[in-house]
Every structure is written in C-alpha cells, then in structure tokens.
C-alpha positions as CSV (number, residue, x, y, z in Angstrom):
1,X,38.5,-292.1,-103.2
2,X,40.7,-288.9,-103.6
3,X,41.7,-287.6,-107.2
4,X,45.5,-287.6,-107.6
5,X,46.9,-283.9,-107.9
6,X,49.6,-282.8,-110.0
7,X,52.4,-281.6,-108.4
8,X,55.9,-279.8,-109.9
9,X,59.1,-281.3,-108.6
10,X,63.0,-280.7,-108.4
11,X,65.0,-283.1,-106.7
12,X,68.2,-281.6,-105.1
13,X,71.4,-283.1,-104.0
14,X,74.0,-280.7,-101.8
15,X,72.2,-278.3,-102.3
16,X,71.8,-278.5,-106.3
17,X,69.0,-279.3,-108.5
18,X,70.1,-282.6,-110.1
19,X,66.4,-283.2,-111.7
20,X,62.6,-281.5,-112.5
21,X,59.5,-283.3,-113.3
22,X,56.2,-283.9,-112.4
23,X,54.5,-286.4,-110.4
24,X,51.5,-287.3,-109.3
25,X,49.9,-287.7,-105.7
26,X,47.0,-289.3,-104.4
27,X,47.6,-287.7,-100.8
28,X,48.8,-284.4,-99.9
29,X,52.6,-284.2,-98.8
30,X,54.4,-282.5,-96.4
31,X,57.9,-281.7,-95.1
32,X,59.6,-284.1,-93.5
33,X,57.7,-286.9,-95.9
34,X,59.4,-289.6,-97.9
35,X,58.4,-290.3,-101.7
36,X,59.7,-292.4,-104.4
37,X,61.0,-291.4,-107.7
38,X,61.5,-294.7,-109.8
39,X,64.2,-296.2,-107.7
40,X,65.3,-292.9,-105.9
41,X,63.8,-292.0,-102.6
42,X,63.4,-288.6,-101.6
43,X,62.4,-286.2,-98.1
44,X,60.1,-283.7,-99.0
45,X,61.8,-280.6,-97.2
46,X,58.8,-277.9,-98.5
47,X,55.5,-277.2,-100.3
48,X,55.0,-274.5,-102.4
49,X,51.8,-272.8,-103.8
50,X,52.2,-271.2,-107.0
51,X,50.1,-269.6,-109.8
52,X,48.9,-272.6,-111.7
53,X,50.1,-275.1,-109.5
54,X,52.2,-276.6,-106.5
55,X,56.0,-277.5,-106.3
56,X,58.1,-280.0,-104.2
57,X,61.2,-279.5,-102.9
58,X,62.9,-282.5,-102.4
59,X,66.2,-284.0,-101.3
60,X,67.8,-286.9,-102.3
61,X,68.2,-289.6,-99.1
C-alpha cells in the first residue's frame, strides 16, 4: 500500500482562483484527471513541482 502524498491546490473557475487548500492523494495525478473536493468535482489541467512540494491546478467541471 502506497503512502498518501500531500499535494497544494487552487481550484479555478474562468479562469480565476475561486479556492486554495491542500489535499491529500493516495495515487499520483495527472492532467486530464478528475478529483473530488467535498461535493465539487474538478479536472486536473497541470502538475507542478515546487521547492517543498507539488501543486494542482484545477478547474471546476
């Protein structure tokens, strides 16, 4: 069994960020991926790398 990772999120809408948070994964993502947030779902459009961590960008569906 995998450890979950920790991942930063913000969750855009037209284009704006309409929330930030953190959630955590037991698998990997990847564009074009659908997640869900609570009662929201969401497309995973990229995954970034940064110092300290990784970030999803995600869009509302």
């Amino acid at each position: 069994m995998a450890a979950a990772a920790d991942y930063e999120y913000e969750l855009r809408r037209d284009g704006a960020v309409i929330a930030t948070g953190r959630i955590q994964l037991e698998d990997p993502p990847a564009p074009g991926d659908e997640l869900a947030l609570g009662s929201k779902r969401a497309l995973v459009e990229d995954v970034l790398a940064l110092r300290g961590g990784k970030r999803l960008i995600l869009q509302q569906s």
